[in-house]
C-alpha positions as CSV (number, residue, x, y, z in Angstrom):
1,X,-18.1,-18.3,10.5
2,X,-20.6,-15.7,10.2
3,X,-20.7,-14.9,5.8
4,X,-18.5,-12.2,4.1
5,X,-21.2,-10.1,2.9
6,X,-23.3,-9.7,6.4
7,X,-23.1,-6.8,8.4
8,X,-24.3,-6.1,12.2
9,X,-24.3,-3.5,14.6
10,X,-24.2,-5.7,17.5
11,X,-20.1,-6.0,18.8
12,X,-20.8,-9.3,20.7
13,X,-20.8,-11.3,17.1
14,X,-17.9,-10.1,16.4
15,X,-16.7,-11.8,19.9
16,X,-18.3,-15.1,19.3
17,X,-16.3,-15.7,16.2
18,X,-12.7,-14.2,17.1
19,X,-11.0,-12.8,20.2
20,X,-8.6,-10.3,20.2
21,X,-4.6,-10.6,21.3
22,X,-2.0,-8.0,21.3
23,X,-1.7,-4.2,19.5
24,X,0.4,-4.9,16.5
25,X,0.0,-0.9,15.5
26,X,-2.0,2.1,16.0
27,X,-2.3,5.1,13.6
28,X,-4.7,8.0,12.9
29,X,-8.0,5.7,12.0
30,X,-7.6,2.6,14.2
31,X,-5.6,0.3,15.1
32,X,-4.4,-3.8,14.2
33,X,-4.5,-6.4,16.4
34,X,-3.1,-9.7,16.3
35,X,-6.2,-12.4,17.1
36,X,-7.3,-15.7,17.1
37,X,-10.8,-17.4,15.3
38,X,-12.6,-18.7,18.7
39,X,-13.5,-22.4,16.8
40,X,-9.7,-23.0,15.6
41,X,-7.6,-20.6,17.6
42,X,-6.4,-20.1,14.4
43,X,-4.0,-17.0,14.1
44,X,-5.6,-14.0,12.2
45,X,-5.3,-10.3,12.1
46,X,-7.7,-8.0,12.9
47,X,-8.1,-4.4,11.7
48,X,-10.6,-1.9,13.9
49,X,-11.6,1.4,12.2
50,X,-12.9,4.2,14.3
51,X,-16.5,5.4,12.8
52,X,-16.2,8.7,14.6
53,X,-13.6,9.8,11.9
54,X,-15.4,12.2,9.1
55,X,-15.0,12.1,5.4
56,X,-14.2,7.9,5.4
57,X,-15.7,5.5,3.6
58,X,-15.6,2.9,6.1
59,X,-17.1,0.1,3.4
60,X,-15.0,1.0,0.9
61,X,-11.7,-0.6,1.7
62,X,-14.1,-4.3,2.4
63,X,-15.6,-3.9,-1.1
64,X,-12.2,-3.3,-2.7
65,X,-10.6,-6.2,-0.9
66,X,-13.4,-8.6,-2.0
67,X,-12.5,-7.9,-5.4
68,X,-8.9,-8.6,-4.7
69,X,-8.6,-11.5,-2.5
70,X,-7.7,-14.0,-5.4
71,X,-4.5,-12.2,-6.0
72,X,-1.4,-13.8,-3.7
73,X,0.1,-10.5,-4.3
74,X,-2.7,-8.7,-2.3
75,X,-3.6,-9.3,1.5
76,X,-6.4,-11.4,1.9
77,X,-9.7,-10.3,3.3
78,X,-11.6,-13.2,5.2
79,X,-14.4,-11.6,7.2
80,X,-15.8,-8.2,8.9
81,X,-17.9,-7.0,11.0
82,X,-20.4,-3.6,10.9
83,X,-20.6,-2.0,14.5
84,X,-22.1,1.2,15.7
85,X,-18.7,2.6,16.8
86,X,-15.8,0.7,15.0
87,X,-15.6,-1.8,11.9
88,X,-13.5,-4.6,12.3
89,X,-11.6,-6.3,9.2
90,X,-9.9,-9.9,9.7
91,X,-7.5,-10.4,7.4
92,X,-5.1,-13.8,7.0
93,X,-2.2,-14.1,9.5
94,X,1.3,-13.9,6.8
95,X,3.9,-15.3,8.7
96,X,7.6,-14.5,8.2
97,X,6.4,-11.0,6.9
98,X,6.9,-7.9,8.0
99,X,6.5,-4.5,6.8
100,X,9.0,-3.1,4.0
101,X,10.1,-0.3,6.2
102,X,11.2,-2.3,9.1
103,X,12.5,-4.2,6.7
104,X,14.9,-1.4,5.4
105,X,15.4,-0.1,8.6
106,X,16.9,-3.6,9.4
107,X,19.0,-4.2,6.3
108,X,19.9,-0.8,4.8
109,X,19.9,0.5,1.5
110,X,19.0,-2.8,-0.9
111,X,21.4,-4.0,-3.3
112,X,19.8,-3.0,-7.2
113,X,19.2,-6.8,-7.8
114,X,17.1,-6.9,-4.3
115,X,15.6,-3.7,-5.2
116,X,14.5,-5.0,-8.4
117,X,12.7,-8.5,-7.3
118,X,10.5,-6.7,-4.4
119,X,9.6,-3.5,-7.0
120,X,8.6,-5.6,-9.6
121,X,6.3,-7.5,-7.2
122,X,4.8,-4.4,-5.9
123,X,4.4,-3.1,-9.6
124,X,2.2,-5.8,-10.6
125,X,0.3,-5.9,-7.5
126,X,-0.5,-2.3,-8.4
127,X,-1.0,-3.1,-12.4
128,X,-3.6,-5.7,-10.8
129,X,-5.5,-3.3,-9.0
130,X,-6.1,-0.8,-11.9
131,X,-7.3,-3.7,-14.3
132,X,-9.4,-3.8,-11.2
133,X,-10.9,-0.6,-11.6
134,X,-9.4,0.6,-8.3
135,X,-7.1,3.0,-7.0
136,X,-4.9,1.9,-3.8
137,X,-4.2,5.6,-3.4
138,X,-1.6,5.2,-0.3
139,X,1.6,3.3,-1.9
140,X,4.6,3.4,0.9
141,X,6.8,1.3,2.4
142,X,4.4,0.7,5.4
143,X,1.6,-1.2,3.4
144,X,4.0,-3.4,1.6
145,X,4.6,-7.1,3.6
146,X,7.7,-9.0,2.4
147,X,9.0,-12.2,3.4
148,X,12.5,-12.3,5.2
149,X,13.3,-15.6,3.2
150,X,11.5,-15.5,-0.4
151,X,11.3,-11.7,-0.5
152,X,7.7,-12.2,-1.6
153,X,5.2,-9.2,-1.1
154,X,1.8,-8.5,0.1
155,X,0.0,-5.2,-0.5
156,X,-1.6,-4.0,2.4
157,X,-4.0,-1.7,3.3
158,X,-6.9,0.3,1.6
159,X,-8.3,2.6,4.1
160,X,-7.5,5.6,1.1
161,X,-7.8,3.8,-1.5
162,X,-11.1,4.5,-4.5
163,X,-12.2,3.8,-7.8
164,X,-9.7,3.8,-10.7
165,X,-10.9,7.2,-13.5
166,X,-9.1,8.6,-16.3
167,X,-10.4,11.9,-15.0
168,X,-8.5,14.3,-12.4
169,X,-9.2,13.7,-8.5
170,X,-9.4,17.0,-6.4
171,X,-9.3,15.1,-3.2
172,X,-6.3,13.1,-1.0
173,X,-6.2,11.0,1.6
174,X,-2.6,9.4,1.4
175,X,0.7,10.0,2.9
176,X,1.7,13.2,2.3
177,X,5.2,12.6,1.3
178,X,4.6,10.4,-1.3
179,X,1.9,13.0,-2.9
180,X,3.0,14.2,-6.3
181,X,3.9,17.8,-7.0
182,X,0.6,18.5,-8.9
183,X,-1.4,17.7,-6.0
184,X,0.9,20.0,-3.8
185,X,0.6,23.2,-6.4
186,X,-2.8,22.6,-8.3
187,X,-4.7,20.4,-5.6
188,X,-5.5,17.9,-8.2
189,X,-3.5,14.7,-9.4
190,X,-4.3,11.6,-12.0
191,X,-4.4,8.2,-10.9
192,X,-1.4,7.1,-13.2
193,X,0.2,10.1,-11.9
194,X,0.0,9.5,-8.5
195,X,0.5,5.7,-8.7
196,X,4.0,6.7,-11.0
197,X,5.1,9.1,-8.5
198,X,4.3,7.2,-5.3
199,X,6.4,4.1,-6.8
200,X,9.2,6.6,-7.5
201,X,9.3,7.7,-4.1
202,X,8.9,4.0,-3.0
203,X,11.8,2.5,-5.4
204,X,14.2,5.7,-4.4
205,X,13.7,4.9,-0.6
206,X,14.3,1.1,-1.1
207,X,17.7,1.8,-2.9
208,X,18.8,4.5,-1.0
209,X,17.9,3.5,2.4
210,X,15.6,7.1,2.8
211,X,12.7,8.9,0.6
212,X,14.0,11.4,-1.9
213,X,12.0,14.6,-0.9
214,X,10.8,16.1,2.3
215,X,7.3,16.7,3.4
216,X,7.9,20.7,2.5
217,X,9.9,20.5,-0.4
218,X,9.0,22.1,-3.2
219,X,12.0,22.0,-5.4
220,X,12.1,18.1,-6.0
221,X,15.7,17.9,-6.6
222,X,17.0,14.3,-7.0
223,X,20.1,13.7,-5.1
224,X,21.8,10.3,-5.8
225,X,23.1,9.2,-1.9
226,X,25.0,6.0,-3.6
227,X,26.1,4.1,-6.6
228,X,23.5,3.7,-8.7
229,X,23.3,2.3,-12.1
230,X,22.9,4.5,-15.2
231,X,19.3,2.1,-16.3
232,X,17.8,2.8,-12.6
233,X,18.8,6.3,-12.6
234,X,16.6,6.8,-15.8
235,X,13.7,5.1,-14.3
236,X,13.5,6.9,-11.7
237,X,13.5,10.7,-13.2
238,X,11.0,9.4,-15.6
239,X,8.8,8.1,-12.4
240,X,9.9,11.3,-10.2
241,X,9.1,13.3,-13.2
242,X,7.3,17.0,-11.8
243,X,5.5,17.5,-14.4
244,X,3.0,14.9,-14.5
245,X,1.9,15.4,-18.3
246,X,5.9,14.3,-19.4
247,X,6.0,11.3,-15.9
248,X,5.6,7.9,-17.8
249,X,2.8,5.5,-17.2
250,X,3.1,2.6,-15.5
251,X,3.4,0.0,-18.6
252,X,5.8,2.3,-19.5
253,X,7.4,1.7,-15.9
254,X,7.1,-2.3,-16.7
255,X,8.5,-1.8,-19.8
256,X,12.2,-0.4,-18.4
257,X,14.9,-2.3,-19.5
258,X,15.9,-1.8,-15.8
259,X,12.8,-3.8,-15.1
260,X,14.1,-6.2,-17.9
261,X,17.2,-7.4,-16.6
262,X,17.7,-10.7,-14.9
263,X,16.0,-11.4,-11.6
């Protein structure tokens, strides 16, 4: 297999070692394939990022994912390849997963004690990631993996994410719904404030079956759709908290006797 750390701008190495199979999804910066290794017909897949895009790191998301491929809890990074027009990432083939929002879609609005063992998974993927030194900087239900059977989770995708500062960042490249106010009113945000927020958003979607806010809102209004307990209520207007300087942190987040209860 040709080594992790190599890059070439020739597309045909790429070809020796794995073939591609079928479009899994397509989005904005590329698109994921579903592939085989040529020597094993092993199952893989396979990420390709258009270069033609301005104002990407291309590299970035490789070196990130290096640094991260000894956590279960994080997809795992197992080659690349460096072409003049695309970059292609091959990651491990997770079977029985599929993404949390088809996974919502399928089931509904998830039971507290549900909600609970899949956030608590994503939490700590995240926590892992800022003792990392690195900011995923897109959390949403689309780059979470869970298991239909063990409800275990994978953390997906990095294309936005960067390194993890104390200081403000005056620049995003996430999903826009799951931006935190400050970035919508001051064009700035913190990286605890953003990773807060965006779990917020996440957590409210998973136990109501829908994201709180719209793309336009501006009034961040919580609206509680069904039954929820007093303790996950609480979290989640410290998380969804507007003003950033008063939102909790996330060991504060971990540290929710909601969190706490029995799993």
């Amino acid at each position: 297999m040709l080594d992790f750390y190599s890059h070439t701008l020739d597309p045909s190495l790429m070809e020796q070692h794995y073939r591609l199979d079928y479009l899994i999804c397509q989005g904005g910066f590329g698109a994921v394939y579903n592939g085989y290794k040529q020597d094993s017909n092993e199952e893989v897949v396979i990420k390709s990022v258009e270069k033609r895009i301005k104002g990407r790191n291309y590299l970035k998301e490789i070196h990130f994912l290096s640094r991260l491929k000894h956590y279960e809890s994080i997809v795992k990074i197992i080659d690349h390849f460096d072409t003049s027009e695309k970059i292609f990432l091959v990651f491990e083939k997770n079977y029985g997963m599929l993404d949390l929002f088809d996974y919502i879609v399928s089931e509904g609005a998830l039971k507290e004690e549900v909600g609970r063992k899949i956030f608590v998974q994503i939490l700590n993927a995240i926590m892992l990631c800022t003792e990392e030194g690195i900011l995923h900087g897109d959390i949403k239900e689309e780059n979470v993996l869970i298991h239909r059977e063990n409800l275990s989770v994978k953390l997906i995708d990095f294309g936005c994410s960067s390194h993890f500062t104390q200081g403000f960042y005056t620049y995003y490249e996430g999903t826009s719904v799951y931006a935190p106010p400050e970035w919508k009113l001051i064009r700035k945000y913190t990286a605890s404030g953003l990773n807060v927020w965006s779990l917020g958003v996440l957590l409210y979607g998973m136990l109501n079956g829908h994201i709180p806010f719209e793309e336009s809102d501006f009034k961040w209004e919580l609206r509680w759709i069904f039954p929820l307990s007093k303790d996950v209520r609480n979290l989640l207007e410290k998380m969804l908290e507007t003003n950033y300087k008063k939102r909790i942190d996330l060991q504060s987040v971990k540290a929710h006797k909601w969190l706490s209860k029995d799993i």
